[in-house]
C-alpha positions in Angstrom: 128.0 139.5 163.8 129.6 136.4 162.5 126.6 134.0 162.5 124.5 136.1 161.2 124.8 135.1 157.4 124.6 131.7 158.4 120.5 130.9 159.3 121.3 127.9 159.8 122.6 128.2 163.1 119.4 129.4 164.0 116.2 127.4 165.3 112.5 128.3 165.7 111.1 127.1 169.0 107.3 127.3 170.0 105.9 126.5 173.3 103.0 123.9 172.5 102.7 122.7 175.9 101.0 124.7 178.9 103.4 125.3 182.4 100.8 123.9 184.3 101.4 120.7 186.7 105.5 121.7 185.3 107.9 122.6 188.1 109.3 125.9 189.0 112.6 125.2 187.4 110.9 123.7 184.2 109.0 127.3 184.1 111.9 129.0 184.6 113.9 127.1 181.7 110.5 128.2 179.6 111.0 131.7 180.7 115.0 131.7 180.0 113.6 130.8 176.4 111.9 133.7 176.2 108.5 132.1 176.1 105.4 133.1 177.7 102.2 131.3 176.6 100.6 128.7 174.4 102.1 128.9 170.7 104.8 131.9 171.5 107.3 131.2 169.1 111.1 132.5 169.2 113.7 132.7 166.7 117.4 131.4 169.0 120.9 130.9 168.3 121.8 127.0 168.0 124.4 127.0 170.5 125.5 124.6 173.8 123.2 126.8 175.9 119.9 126.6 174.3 120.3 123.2 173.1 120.6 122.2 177.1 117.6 124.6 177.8 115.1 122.8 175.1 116.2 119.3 176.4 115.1 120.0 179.6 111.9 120.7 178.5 111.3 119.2 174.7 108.1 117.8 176.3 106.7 121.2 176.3 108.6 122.6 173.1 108.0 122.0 169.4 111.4 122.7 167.4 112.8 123.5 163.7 115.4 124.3 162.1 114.8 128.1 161.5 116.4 128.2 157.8 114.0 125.9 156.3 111.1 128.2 157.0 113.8 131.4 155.9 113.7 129.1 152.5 110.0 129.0 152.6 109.4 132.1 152.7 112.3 133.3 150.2 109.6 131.3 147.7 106.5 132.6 148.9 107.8 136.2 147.8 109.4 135.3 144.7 105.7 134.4 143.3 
């Protein structure tokens, strides 16, 4: 794809908040996310979509821009 080379339009989202006392559409937003507990973490495309998903629900979420931990990590090995 396109966007691939580009990590930057990337972000890492981790759900630091539990579902409970949350509403059914605020779990279902969680789900669309593709996460499922306490600290899940998921690598998504920074698009319209998303961004409009993790809004709803940035209460819940704890987000980063994927590309600086890609960098990180690019150092880590290079020891």
């Amino acid at each position: 794809m396109a966007d691939e080379g580009q990590s930057s339009s990337r972000i890492r989202v981790r759900l630091k908040g539990s579902e409970i006392g949350s509403t059914e559409r605020q779990r279902q937003t969680i789900r669309g996310l593709g996460l499922r507990g306490i600290g899940d973490v998921r690598v998504l495309p920074k698009n319209a979509a998303v961004i409009g998903m993790i809004e709803k629900v940035a209460h819940l979420l704890e987000v980063e821009d994927a590309a600086a931990d890609e960098t990180s990590r690019e150092q880590d090995h290079g020891r």
